[in-house]
N, C-alpha and C positions, 0 to 999 in steps of 0.2 A: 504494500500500500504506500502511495506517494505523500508525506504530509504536505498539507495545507497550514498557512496562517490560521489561526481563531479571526474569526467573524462574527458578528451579529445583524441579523436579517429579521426587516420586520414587514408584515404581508396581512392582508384581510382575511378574516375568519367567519365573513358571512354578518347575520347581524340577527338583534335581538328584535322579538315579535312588536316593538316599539320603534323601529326601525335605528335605535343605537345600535352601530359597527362594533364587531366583537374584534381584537386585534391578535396576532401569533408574533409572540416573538420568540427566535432561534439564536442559540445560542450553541455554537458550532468551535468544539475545538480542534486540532490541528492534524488527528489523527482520525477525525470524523466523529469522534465522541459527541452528541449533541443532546438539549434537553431544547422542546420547544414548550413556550411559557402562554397561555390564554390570559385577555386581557378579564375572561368568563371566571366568576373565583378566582384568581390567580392559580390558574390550573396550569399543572405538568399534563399537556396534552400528547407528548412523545416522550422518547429519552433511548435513544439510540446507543449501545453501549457492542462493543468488538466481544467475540468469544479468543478461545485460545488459538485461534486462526489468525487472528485478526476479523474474520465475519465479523458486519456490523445486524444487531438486529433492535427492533422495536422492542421493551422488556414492558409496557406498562398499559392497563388497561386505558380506553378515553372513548370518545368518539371524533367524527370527522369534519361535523355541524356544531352549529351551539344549541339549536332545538333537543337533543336527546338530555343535555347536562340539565334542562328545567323541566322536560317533560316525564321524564322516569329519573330522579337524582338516586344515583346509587356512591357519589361521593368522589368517582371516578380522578383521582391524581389532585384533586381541587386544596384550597386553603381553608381551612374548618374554624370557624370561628363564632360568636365571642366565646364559647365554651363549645370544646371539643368533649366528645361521648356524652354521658347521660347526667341530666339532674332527676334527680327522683322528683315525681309528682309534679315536675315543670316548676318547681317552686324551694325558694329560701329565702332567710332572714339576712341581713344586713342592717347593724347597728341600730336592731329594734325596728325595723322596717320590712316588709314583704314584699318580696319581688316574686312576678308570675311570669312564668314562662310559656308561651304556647305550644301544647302538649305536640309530639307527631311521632313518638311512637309508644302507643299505647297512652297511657296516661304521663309518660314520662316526657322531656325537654330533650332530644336528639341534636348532638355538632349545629346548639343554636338558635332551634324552635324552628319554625316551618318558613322560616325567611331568612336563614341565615347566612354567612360570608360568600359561601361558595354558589349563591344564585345574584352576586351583587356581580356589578361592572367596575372593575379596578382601575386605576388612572394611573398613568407610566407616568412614573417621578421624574427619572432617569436613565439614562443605556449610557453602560460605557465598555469601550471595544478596545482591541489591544490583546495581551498574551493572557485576559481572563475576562472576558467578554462577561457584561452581570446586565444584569434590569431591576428595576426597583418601583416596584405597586406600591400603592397607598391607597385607602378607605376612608373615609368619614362615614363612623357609625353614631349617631344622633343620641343626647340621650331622652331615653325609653324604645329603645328599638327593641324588639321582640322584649320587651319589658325590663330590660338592664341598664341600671343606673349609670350614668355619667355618659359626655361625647366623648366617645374613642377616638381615635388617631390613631389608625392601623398601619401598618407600614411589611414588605416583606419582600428580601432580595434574592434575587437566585444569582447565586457566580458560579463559571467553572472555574474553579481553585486550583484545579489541576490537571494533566492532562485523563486523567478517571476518574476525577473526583468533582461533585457536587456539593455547596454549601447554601443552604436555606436559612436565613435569618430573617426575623418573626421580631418589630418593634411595635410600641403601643404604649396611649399617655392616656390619661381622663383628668379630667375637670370635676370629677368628685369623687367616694371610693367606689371603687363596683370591683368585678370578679373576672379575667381573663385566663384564657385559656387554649392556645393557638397552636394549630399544627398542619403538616405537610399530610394528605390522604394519600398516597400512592400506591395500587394495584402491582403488585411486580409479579412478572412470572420471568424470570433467568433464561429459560430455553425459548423468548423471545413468543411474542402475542400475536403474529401473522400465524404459525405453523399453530400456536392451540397447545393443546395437553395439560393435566395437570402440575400440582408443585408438589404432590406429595412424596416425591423423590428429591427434592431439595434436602439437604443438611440443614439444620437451623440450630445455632449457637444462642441463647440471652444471655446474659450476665446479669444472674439476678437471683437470689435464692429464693427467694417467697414472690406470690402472687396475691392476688384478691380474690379467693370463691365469688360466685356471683349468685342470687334467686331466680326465680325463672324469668324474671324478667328483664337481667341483664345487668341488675342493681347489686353493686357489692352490699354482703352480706355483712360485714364488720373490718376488723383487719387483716392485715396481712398472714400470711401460712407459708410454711415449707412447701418447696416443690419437692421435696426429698419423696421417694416412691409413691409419685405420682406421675401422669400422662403427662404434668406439665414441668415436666426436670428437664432442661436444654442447657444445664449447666455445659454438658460434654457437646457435642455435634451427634443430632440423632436425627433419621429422616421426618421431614412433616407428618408425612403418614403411618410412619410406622405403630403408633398407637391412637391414630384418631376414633379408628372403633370401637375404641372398648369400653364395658358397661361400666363408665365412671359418671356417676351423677352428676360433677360438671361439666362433658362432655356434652352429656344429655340438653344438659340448659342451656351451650352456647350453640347447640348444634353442629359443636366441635371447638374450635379455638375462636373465643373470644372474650380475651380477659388480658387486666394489666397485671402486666410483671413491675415489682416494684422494684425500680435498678439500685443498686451499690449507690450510697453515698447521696441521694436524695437530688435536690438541686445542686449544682457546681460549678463551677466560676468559669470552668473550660469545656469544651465535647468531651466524654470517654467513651471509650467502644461499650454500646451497648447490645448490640447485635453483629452475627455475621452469618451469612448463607449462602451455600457454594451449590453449582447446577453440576454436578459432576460431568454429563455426558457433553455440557458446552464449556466447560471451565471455566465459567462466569461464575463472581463472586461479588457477593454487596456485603460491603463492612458501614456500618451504622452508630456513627458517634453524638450523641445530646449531652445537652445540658441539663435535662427534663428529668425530674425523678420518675416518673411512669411511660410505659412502654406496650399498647395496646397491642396484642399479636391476635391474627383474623385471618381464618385461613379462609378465607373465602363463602363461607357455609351456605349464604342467602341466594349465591348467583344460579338461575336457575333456570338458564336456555331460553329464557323470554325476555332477554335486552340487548339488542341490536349494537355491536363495535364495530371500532377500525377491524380494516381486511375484510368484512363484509361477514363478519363472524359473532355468533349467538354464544354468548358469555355463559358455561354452566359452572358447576360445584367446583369449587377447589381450583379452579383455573389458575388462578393469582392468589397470592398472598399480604397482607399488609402490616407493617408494622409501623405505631404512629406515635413520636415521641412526645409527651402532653405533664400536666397535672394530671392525680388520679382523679376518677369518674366521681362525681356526685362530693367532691369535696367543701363548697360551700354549704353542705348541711350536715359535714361533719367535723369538729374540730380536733381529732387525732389524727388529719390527715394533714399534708403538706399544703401549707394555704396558697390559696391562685388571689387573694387580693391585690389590689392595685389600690392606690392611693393619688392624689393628686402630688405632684413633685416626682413623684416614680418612674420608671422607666422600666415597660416588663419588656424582657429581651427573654426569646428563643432561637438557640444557634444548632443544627444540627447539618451534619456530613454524610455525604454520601460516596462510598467509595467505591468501585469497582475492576479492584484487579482480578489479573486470573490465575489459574491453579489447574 
């Protein structure tokens, strides 16, 4: 393969039912490595990444329009915000105050309530090109939007860092106290999303000894637990699949993997490796470093051959994988958990990496 300079290239993306332009920006580095950025949520709509060939292939779920991202939202690579995962009952207190959340799955507050980040239109800050080509979205979120106090100032940049590597970083201020909560949703399947197939032949490493059981409805159940002789021990590198079958009651409730793992050392001042996943038969590897003390691992469970992607391909079980580096789920209605407050004067910062060498 011939390298090329890093570029950045930015191109129409069709446009929203309001006739607002959705925008694609590419971000191309020198070996073909590329991540293409929607101005729709601040979505990773592509992410091109070489196997042990050098083969380049597409690793991430999305679609090709922006109609599919609002008309069946499955999350697809988008920016999740102002709370990522669930608030129980759509609802919490705040310095004696109630905040409601509008419910949208089940009775509970879903990545934000039924209007949230990843169906807004993002405004490009800035693009800068050069040997690490970035773009930088920004939001104004009002306050009382989907009923969370204060106006945010969202902000979130994608660079390539390096010539395999991706870094996401996640800023945000208010004007009164409220609760944040921001993360990167990305779909990944390693053996690349034109050809198909499962991930449950992925390796998958966490770094994390305890998890969060969950109830049936997705809601952690109290606190953290050993994954010691459980399905969800990824202390070592074990395949996705190799125990997603078995009659483990929280299996049962996530309809497989979905639950946070609570990483080493909580929040931290730097990324640490919190994840890594190797495709054995492409030698494609994603190494996954945050700042974020919780770590949502989802194998896919919900995808279920009735939502239309890139390559002209019907998305089923287990296709993709997702890991999503956050606060824990439902933590402003609980105070042993690592708090997502913000305050006015504050600065909430999430920095996480995306690496992909091979093996």
């Amino acid at each position: 393969m011939t390298a090329t300079a890093s570029r950045l290239l930015r191109e129409p993306f069709g446009t929203l039912p309001d006739g607002r332009p959705v925008e694609r920006i590419r971000l191309i580095g020198p070996e073909g490595f590329e991540v293409a950025v929607l101005t729709l949520g601040a979505t990773v709509q592509a992410l091109h990444v070489p196997d042990r060939y050098g083969r380049l292939a597409d690793i991430v779920l999305g679609h090709d329009t922006p109609e599919p991202y609002l008309a069946t939202p499955r999350f697809f690579g988008v920016a999740v915000g102002r709370y990522a995962n669930r608030i129980a009952g759509g609802r919490f207190e705040l310095d004696g105050a109630r905040v409601s959340i509008p419910a949208n799955d089940g009775p509970h507050a879903l990545h934000g309530g039924t209007e949230g980040f990843d169906r807004r239109l993002w405004r490009v800050e800035e693009t800068a090109e050069g040997e690490a080509p970035s773009v930088r979205l920004s939001l104004v979120s009002p306050h009382g939007d989907q009923g969370f106090p204060g106006r945010l100032e969202a902000g979130v940049t994608y660079t390539l860092t390096g010539p395999d590597e991706l870094t996401i970083a996640f800023t945000a201020a208010t004007d009164r106290p409220t609760v944040v909560n921001l993360t990167h949703h990305g779909y990944f399947n390693l053996g690349g999303v034109e050809e198909g197939g499962d991930v449950l032949d992925h390796l998958l490493t966490i770094h994390a000894d305890d998890y969060l059981p969950i109830d049936a409805a997705a809601i952690p159940l109290g606190g953290p637990q050993s994954v010691d002789g459980t399905p969800f021990d990824f202390c070592t590198p074990r395949p996705i699949g190799a125990r997603i079958r078995q009659a483990d009651e929280q299996l049962r409730r996530g309809f497989g993997y979905d639950h946070t793992y609570c990483l080493d050392g909580g929040f931290t001042a730097q990324p640490r490796l919190a994840a890594r996943v190797h495709h054995p038969a492409s030698g494609r590897v994603m190494e996954l470093l945050t700042d974020q003390p919780g770590l949502q691992f989802y194998s896919g469970n919900h995808l279920d051959g009735r939502t239309p992607g890139k390559y002209g391909r019907l998305y089923r079980q287990s296709e993709a994988f997702c890991l999503e580096p956050q606060a824990w789920p439902d933590a402003p209605n609980r105070a042993d958990y690592p708090s997502a407050r913000l305050d006015p004067g504050e600065t909430y910062r999430h920095v996480s990496v995306y690496r992909f060498p091979v093996a």
